[in-house]
C-alpha positions in Angstrom: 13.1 -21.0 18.6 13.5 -18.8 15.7 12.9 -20.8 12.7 13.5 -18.3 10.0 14.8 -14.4 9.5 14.3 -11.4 6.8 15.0 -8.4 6.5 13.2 -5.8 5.0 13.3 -1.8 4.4 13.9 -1.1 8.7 12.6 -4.1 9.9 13.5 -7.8 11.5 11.0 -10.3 10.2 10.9 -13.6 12.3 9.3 -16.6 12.0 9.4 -18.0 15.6 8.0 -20.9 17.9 7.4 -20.5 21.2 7.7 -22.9 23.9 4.5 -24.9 24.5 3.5 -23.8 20.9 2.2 -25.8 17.6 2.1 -23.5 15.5 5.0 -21.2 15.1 4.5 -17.2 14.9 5.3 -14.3 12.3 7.2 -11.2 14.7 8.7 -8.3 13.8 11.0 -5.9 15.2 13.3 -2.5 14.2 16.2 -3.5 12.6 18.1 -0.9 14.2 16.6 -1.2 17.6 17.1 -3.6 20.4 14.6 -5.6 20.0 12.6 -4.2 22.9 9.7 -3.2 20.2 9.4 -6.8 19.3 5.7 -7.6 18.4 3.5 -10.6 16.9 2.8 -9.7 13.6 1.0 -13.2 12.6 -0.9 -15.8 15.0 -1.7 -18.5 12.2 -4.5 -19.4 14.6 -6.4 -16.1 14.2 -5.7 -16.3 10.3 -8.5 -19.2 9.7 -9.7 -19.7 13.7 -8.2 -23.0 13.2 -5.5 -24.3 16.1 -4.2 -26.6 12.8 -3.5 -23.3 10.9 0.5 -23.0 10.0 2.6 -20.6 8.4 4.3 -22.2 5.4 6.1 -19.2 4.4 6.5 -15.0 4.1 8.1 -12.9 1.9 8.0 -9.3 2.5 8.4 -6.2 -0.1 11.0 -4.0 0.0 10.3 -1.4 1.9 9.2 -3.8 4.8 6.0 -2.4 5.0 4.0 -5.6 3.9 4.4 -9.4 4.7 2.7 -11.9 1.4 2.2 -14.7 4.2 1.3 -18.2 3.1 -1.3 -20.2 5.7 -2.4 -23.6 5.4 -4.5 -26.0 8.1 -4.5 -29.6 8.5 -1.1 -30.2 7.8 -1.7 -30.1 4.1 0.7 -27.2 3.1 -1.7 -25.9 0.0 -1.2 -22.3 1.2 -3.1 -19.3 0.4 -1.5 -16.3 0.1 -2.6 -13.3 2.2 -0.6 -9.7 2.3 -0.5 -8.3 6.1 0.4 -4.6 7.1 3.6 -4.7 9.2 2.3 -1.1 10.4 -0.8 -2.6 12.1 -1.1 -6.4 11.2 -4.5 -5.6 9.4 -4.9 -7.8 6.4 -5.3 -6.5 3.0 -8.1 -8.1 0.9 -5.7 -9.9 -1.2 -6.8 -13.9 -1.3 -4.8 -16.0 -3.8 -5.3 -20.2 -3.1 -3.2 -22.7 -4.8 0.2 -21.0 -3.9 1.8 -24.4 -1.5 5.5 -23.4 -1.5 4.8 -19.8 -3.2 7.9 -18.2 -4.7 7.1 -14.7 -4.7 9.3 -11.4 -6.0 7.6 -8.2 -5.0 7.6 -5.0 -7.2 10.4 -2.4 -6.4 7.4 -0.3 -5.3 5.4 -3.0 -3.6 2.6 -2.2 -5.3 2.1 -6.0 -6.2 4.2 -9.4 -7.0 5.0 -12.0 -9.2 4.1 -15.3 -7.3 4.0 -19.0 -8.4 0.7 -21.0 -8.2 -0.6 -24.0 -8.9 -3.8 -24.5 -11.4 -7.3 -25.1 -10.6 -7.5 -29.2 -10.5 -10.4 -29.0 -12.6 -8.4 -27.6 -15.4 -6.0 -30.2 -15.8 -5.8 -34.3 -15.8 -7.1 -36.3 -12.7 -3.5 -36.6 -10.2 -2.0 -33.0 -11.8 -3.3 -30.8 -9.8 0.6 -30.6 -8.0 2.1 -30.0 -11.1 1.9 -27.1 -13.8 3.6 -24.2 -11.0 3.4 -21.4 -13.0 3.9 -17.4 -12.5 1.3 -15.1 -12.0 1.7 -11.2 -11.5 -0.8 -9.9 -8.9 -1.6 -6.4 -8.2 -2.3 -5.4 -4.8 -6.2 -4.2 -4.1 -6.7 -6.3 -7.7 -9.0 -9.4 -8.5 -6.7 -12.1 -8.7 -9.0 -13.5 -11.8 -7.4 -10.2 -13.1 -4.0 -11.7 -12.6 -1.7 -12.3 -15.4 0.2 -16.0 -16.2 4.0 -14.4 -16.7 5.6 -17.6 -17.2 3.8 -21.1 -18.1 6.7 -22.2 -20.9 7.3 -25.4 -18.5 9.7 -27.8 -19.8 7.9 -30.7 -18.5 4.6 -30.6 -16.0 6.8 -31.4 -12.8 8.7 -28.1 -13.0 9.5 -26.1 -10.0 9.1 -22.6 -11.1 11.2 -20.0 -8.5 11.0 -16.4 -9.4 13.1 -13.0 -9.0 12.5 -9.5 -10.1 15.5 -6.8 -10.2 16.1 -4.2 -7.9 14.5 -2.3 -10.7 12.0 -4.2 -11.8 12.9 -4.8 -15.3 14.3 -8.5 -15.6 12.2 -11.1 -14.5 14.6 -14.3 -13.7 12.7 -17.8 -13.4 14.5 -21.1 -12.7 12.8 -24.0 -13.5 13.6 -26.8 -11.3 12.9 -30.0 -13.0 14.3 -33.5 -10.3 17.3 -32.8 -8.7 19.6 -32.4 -11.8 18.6 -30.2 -13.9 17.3 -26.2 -13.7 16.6 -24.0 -16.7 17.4 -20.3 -16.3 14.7 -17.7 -17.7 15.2 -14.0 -18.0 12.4 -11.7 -19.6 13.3 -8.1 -20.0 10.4 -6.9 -18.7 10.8 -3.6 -21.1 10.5 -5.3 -23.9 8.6 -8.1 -23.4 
């Protein structure tokens, strides 16, 4: 059962269960081929040696050459984000935690993302910790204590921060989700400031 589709630079990203499977499978494929060079790209079991590990979601750069895959275990859907090789399926050594639901807008040159994340609980009020989703910027092969807070002008704690870059990397679009009624638009020239 294919469960969700991208494409990327000259590649079909899938994210597919297989019969007589939990957990479901990242696979990937030419885009211009007929699917005979199919392969598994990401077993979330092998991510944490954990049969409860599940891919939340994937977002891959533009050129298709990298995956930003978000695992969780349990069932508990606070993903950690992780950046695979679609060349080989080796795993960078990027680790980001806190990223359940991650929006993520990769650099023209997938050299790094903006991403959403959620703060350390012990930096804000007991029962907040699913709240305050703000945007980070991350450079690949960086410290993510090195990353960068983009966007934290949130309207009201409960805000659902999505983000977007430009083909060209120079406007930064955020919507701000706040209930069901009501998004704020953002755009940053990224120029400028």
């Amino acid at each position: 059962v294919v469960l969700a589709v991208a494409v990327a630079g000259d590649v079909v990203i899938t994210l597919e269960r297989a019969d007589g499977r939990d957990q479901a499978t990242l696979v990937v494929a030419s885009a211009a081929g007929d699917g005979s060079d199919r392969r598994e790209l990401v077993d979330p079991r092998a991510v944490e040696d954990d049969d409860t590990t599940a891919i939340d979601w994937s977002h891959p750069s533009p050129d298709g050459t990298l995956v930003a895959v978000g695992t969780s275990t349990g069932g508990d859907e606070l993903s950690t984000l992780r950046v695979v090789s679609v060349a080989d399926g080796t795993w960078l050594p990027d680790t980001i935690t806190r990223t359940r639901a991650a929006s993520v807008a990769w650099r023209a040159d997938s050299s790094g993302f903006l991403y959403t994340r959620y703060p350390d609980p012990d930096a804000v009020p007991e029962g907040e910790s699913g709240y305050h989703r703000t945007v980070w910027e991350h450079d690949l092969g960086a410290a993510v204590a090195d990353d960068l807070v983009v966007w934290d002008d949130l309207p009201d704690p409960t805000a659902w921060a999505e983000v977007r870059l430009s083909r060209d990397d120079r406007w930064l679009l955020v919507h701000a989700s706040l209930g069901w009624d009501r998004t704020d638009v953002h755009l940053c020239d990224r120029q400028s400031g």
